[in-house]
C-alpha positions in Angstrom: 9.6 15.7 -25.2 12.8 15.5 -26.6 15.0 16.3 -23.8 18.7 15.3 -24.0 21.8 15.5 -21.4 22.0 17.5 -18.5 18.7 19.2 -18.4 17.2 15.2 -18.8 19.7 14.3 -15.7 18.5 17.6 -13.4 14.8 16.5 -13.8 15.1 12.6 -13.1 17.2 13.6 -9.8 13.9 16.1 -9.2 11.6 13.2 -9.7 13.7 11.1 -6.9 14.0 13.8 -4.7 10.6 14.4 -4.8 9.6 10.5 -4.5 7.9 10.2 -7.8 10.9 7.5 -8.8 10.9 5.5 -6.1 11.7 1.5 -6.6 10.5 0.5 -3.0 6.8 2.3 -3.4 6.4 0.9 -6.5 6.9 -2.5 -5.6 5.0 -2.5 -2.9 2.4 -0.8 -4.8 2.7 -3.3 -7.6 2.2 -6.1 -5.1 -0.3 -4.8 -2.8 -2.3 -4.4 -6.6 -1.7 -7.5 -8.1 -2.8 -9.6 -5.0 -5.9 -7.5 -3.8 -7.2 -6.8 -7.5 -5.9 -10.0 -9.8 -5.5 -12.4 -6.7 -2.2 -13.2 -7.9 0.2 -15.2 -5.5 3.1 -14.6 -3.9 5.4 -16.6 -6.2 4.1 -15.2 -9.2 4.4 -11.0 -7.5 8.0 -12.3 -7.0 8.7 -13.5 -10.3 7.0 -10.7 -12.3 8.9 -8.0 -9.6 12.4 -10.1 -10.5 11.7 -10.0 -14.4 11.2 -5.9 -13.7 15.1 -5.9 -12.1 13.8 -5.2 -8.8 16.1 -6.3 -6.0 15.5 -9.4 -3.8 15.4 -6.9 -0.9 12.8 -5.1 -2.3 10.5 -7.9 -3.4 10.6 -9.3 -0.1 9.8 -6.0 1.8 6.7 -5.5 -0.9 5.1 -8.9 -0.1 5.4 -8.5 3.6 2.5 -5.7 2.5 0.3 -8.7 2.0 -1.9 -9.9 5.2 -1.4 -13.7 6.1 -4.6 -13.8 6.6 -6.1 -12.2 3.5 -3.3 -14.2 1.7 -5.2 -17.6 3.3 -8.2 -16.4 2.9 -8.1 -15.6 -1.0 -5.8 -18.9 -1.7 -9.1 -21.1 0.3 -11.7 -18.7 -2.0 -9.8 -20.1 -5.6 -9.5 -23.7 -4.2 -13.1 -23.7 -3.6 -13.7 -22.0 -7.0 -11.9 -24.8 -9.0 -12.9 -27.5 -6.4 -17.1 -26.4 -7.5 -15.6 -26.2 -11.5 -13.8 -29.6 -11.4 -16.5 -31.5 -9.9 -18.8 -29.9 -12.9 -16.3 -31.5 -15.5 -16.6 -34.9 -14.0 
């Protein structure tokens, strides 16, 4: 768009005002999506969030969006999934 200095700086500080910027909702977002849709865990949300520069704050109050329960539930569903593949191998 080619938008340089001060006119650049008045509409990033209108995108934060306005919550379109927001590190917290998109961490949170980011995990809530990678564990519900990829089944990704929480170590692996953590690192990817870290390797993004989010803070440790942050990473921890986005994986508190993930159900213990849900979290349990999915981690029992893969273990069964590569329990069923690794008695196929044998």
């Amino acid at each position: 768009m080619k938008i340089y200095g001060e006119e650049l700086e008045n509409i990033i500080v209108e995108l934060i005002a306005d919550e379109f910027l927001n590190e917290e909702r998109f961490a949170k977002q980011y995990a809530r999506g990678k564990f519900y849709q990829k089944n990704w865990g929480k170590i692996k949300i953590k690192y990817e969030l870290k390797s993004k520069g989010i803070s440790a704050y942050l990473i921890q109050n986005a994986l508190s969006q993930i159900d213990d329960e849900d979290y349990e539930k999915t981690l029992f569903k893969l273990a069964t999934q590569k329990l069923i593949i690794l008695k196929k191998i044998q």
